[in-house]
C-alpha positions in Angstrom: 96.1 -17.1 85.6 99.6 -17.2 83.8 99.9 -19.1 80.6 102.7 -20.8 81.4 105.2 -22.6 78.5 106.0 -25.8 77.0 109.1 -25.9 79.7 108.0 -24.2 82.5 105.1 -26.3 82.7 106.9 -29.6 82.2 109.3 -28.7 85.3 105.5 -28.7 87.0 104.3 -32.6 85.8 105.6 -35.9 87.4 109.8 -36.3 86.1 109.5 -40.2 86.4 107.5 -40.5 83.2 111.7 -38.8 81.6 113.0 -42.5 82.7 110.2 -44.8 81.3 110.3 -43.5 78.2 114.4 -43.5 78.7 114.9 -47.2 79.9 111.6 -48.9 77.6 112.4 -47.0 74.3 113.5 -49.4 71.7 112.5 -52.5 73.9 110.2 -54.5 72.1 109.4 -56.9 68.9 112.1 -55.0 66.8 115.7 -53.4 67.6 116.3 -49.5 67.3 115.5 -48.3 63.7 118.5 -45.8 63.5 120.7 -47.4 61.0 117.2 -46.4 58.3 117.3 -43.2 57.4 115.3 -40.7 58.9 112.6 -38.5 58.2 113.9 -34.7 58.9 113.1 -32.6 61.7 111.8 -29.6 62.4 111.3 -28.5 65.8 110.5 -25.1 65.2 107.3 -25.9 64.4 106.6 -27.2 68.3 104.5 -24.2 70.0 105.8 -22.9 73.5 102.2 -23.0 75.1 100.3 -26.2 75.6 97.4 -24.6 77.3 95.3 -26.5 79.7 93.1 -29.5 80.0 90.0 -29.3 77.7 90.3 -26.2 76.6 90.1 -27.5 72.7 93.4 -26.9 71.7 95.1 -30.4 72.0 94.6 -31.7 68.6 96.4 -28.5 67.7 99.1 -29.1 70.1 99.6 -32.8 68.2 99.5 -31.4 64.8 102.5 -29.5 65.5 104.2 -32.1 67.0 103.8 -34.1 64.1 104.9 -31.9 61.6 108.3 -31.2 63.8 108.9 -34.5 63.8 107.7 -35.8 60.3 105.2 -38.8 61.6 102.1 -39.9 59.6 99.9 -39.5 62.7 100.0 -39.0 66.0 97.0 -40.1 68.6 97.3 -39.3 72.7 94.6 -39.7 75.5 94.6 -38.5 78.9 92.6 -40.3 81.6 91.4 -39.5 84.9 89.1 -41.2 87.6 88.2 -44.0 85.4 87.3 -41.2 82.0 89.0 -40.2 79.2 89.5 -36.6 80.3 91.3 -35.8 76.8 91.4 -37.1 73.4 92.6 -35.7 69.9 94.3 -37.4 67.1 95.8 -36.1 63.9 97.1 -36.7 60.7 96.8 -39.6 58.1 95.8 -43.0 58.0 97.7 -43.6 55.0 100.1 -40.6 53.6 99.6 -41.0 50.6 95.3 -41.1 49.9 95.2 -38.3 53.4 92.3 -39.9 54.8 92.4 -38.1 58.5 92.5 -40.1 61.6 90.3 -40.5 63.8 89.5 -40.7 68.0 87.7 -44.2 67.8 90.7 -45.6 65.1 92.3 -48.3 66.3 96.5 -48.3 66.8 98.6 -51.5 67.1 100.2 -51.0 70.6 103.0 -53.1 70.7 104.4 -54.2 74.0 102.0 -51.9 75.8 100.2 -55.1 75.0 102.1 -57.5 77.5 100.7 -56.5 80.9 97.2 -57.7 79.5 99.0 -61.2 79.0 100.5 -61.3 82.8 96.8 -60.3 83.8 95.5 -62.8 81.7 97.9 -65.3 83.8 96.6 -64.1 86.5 93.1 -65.0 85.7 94.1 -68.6 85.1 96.1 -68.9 88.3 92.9 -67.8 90.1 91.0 -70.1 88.5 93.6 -73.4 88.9 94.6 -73.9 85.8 97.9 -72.7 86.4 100.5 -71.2 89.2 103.0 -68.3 88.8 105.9 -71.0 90.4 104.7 -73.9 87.4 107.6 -74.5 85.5 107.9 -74.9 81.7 108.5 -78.9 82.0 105.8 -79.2 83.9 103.3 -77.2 81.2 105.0 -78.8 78.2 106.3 -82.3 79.9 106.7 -83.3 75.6 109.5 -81.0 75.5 111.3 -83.1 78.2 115.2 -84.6 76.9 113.8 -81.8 73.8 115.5 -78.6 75.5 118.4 -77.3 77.2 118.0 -78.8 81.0 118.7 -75.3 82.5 115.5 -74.3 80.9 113.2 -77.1 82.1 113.0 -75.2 85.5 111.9 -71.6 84.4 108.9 -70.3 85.8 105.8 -68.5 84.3 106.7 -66.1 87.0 110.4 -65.8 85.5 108.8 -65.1 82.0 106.5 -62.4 82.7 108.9 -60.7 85.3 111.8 -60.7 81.9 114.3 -62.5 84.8 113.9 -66.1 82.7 117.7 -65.4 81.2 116.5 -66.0 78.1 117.3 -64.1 74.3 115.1 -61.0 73.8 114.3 -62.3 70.0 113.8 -64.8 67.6 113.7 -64.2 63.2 110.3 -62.9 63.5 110.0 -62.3 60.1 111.5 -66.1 58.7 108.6 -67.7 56.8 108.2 -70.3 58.8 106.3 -68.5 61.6 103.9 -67.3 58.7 102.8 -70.7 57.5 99.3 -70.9 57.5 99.1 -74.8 56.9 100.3 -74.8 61.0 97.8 -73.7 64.0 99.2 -70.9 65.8 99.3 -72.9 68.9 101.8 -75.4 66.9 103.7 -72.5 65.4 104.2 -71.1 68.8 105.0 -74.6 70.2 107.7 -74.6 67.8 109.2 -71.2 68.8 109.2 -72.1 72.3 111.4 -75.3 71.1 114.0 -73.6 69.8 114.1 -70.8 72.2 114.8 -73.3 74.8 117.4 -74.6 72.9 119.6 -71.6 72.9 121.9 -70.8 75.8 120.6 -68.5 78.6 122.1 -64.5 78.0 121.6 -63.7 81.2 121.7 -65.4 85.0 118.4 -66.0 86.1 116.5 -64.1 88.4 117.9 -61.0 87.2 116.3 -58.8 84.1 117.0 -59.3 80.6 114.0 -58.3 78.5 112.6 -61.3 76.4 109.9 -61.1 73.8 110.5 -64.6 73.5 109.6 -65.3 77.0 106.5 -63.7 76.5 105.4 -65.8 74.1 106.1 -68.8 75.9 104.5 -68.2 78.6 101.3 -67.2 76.5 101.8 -71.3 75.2 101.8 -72.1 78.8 98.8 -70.5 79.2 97.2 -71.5 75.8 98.1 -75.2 77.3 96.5 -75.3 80.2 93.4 -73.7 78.7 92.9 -75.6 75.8 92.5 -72.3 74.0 94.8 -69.5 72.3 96.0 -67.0 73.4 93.8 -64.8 71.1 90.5 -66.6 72.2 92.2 -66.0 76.1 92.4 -62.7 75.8 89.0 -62.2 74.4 87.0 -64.3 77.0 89.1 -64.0 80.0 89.7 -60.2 79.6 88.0 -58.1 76.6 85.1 -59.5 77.4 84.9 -59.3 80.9 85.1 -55.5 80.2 83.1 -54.9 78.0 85.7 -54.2 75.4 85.2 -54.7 71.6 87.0 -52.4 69.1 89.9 -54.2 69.1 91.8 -57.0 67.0 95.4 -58.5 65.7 98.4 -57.4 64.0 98.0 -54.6 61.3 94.5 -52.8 62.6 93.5 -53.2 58.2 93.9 -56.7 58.5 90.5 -56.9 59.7 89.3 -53.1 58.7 90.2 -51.4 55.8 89.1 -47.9 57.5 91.8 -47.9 59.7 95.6 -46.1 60.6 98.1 -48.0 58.0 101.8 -48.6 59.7 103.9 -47.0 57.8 107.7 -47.3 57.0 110.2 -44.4 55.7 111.8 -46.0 52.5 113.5 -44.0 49.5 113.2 -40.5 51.3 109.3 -40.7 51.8 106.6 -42.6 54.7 105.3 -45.6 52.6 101.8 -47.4 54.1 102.3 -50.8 54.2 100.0 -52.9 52.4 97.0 -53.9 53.8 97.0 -57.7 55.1 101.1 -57.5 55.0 102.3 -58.7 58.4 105.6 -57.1 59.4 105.9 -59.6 62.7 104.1 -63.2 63.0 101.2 -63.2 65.2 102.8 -66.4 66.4 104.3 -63.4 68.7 100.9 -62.4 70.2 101.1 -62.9 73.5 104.2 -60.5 73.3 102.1 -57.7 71.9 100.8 -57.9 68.6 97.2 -56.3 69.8 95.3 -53.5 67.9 92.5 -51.2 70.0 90.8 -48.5 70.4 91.5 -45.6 72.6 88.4 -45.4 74.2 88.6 -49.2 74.5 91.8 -49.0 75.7 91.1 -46.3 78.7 88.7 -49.0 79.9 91.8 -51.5 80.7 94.2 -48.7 81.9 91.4 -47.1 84.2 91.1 -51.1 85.5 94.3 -51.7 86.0 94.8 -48.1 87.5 92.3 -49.5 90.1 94.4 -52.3 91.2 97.3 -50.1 91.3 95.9 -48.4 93.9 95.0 -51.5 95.8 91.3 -52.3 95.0 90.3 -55.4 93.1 88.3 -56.4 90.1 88.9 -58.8 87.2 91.7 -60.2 89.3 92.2 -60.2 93.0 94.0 -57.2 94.9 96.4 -60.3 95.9 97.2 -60.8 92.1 97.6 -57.0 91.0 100.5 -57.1 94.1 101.7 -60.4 92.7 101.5 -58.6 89.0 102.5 -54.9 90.0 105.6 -55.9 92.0 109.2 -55.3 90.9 111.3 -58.0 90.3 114.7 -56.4 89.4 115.8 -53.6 88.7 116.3 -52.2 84.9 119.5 -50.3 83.8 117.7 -47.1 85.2 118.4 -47.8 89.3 115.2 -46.4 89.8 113.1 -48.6 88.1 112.3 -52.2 87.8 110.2 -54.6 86.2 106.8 -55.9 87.2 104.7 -58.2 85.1 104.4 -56.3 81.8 105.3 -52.6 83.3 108.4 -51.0 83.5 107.5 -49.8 87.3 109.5 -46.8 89.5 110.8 -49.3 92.9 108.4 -47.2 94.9 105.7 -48.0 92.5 104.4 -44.5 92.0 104.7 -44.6 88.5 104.2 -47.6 86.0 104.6 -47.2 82.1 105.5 -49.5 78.7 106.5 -48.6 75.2 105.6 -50.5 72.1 107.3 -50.8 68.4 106.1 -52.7 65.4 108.5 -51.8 63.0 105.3 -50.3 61.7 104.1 -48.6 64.9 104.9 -47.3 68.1 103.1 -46.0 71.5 104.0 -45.6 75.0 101.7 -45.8 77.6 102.6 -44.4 81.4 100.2 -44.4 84.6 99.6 -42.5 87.9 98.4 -44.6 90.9 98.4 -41.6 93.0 96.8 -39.4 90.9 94.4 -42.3 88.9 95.9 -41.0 86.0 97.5 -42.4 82.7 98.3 -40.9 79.4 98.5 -42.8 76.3 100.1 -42.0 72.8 100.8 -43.6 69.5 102.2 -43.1 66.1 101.8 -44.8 63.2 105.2 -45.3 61.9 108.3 -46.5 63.8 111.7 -44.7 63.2 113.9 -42.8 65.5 111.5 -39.5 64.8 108.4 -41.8 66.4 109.9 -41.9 69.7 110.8 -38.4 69.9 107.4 -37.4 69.0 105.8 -39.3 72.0 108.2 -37.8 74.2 107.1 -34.2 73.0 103.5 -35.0 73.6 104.3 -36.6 77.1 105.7 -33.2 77.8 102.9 -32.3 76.7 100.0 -34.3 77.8 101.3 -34.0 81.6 102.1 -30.4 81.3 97.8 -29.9 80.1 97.1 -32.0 83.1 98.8 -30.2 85.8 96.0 -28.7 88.3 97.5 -26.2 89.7 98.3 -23.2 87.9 100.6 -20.3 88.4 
């Protein structure tokens, strides 16, 4: 058996996975970091052989990609029929005390985050408490005569499909959405207020991404539930699957012993300090989760199961409802679903995520019940670049056949 390249492989794995990371980069809590300077690059460092599946060399394969691209740490998974067929992570939690990662660490995954809130929808539409066709007024009748009327009529569908015509951001990091005197569910009230107050950007029915939208329809939800959005997610989905290494915002919030996001300030990654909250969690239901990898193969492998028309959690009737495309994105060949960037003829679905502090991107197989997962913690142009290198990388280690 030929050991084939880097390149020569890659011309070998699934091309769609080029276009998800193309038309989802840069879409999510933040806006492209590449006004801040940059760490430097070095792509001589990449190796020209990625080997092949299990054959112990992928943590290897990630440490060079990391130093190339000048990233505190780098984590990627690889999962097949339902397992984690490959797992390696490397580098630091924090850069400065070099405490390594590790495989069970948990990573804050960003927007990768918002199909688990249009699942958890679907949960509560299967159970009555809610319908993809309510409409805002209807969920919030207080904010009646309180918003722009063209708003009154938007959909939970229309927010979890991104075709509600509404911005893509509010001043995340104003201190009013960090007021701890406020519940979340009030703070989040209050964003939805003056969201709907602004003027559409976009006709509705066609795509504008909205992280705003998200989080309204996460009130919706939290409304008809009587519960938030973080106790949603734990009983209607993390816990209905067993999952438990997971949690919000910054991952040492909660655990000291965990990756640090870092930013690149004054020529040099900086950790941010533990408990310091780049982005409200008022903006949860848009994707301010931390988890696992392990934890997080069990959702993808789930999901991956509705993809490919069975049913669990949900109904095979809601993953179609959820896994549909609803317009089509700047890339003609894609669309969007209900939290996944999805190819029209839905054989590939995938979704980036960026924290400012973090990023990850997330891309999955029906056809071959297959998704790869991969994260950094740090968030500058050099973050995105590295994921792309280890998607090359991860679907080149995957390919079955060899030449």
């Amino acid at each position: 058996m030929t050991r084939l390249t880097r390149n020569s492989l890659f011309k070998l794995a699934n091309i769609t996975l080029i276009s998800f990371v193309l038309s989802a980069c840069g879409s999510d809590i933040t806006q492209a970091q590449s006004k801040r300077p940059q760490p430097p690059i070095d792509e001589t460092k990449l190796s020209q052989q990625v080997g092949t599946g299990q054959d112990g060399t992928l943590k290897q394969h990630l440490e060079n990609i990391r130093q190339a691209y000048n990233v505190p740490a780098i984590t990627a998974m690889t999962i097949k029929n339902g397992l984690v067929y490959e797992i390696a992570s490397t580098g630091y939690r924090d850069i400065k005390s070099q405490i390594l990662v590790s495989d069970n660490d948990r990573w804050e995954i960003g927007s990768v985050a918002k199909s688990m809130t249009a699942v958890l929808a679907a949960r509560l539409v299967e159970q009555g408490l809610i319908t993809f066709d309510s409409t805002i007024i209807e969920v919030l009748p207080e904010l009646k005569g309180q918003i722009r009327k063209e708003h009154e009529s938007v959909t939970l569908k229309h927010l979890l499909s991104m075709t509600s015509g509404l911005k893509k951001d509010i001043d995340i990091k104003h201190e009013r959405w960090f007021d701890t005197s406020k519940t979340m569910q009030t703070l989040r009230s209050m964003l939805a207020k003056e969201v709907l107050n602004t003027e559409a950007v976009q006709t509705r029915g066609l795509f504008k991404y909205s992280n705003v939208g998200y989080v309204i329809a996460g009130h919706m939800l939290e409304r008809v539930s009587n519960k938030t959005w973080e106790q949603l997610i734990n009983d209607e989905l993390f816990a209905q699957l067993g999952i438990i290494n997971y949690g919000f915002g910054e991952p040492t919030i909660e655990l000291s012993d965990q990756p640090k996001g870092h930013i690149y300030r004054d020529g040099e990654w900086q950790a941010i300090t533990a408990g310091t909250e780049n982005i409200s969690q008022v903006y949860g239901p848009a994707g301010t989760i931390n988890i696992s990898l392990p934890d997080l193969a069990v959702y993808f492998s789930t999901v991956l199961e509705g993809m490919r028309g069975g049913g669990n959690i949900i109904s095979r009737e809601s993953y179609k409802m959820l896994l549909s495309p609803y317009s089509r994105t700047d890339d003609l060949q894609a669309g969007y679903a209900m939290g996944w960037y999805v190819k029209l003829d839905k054989t590939a679905f995938g979704h980036t995520g960026a924290t400012e502090t973090f990023s990850a991107s997330s891309y999955l197989h029906p056809s071959e019940n297959s998704a790869y997962f991969i994260a950094v913690n740090g968030d500058t142009d050099n973050a995105p670049k590295a994921i792309f290198e280890a998607v090359k990388l991860l679907t080149s280690r995957n390919v079955t056949t060899q030449i």
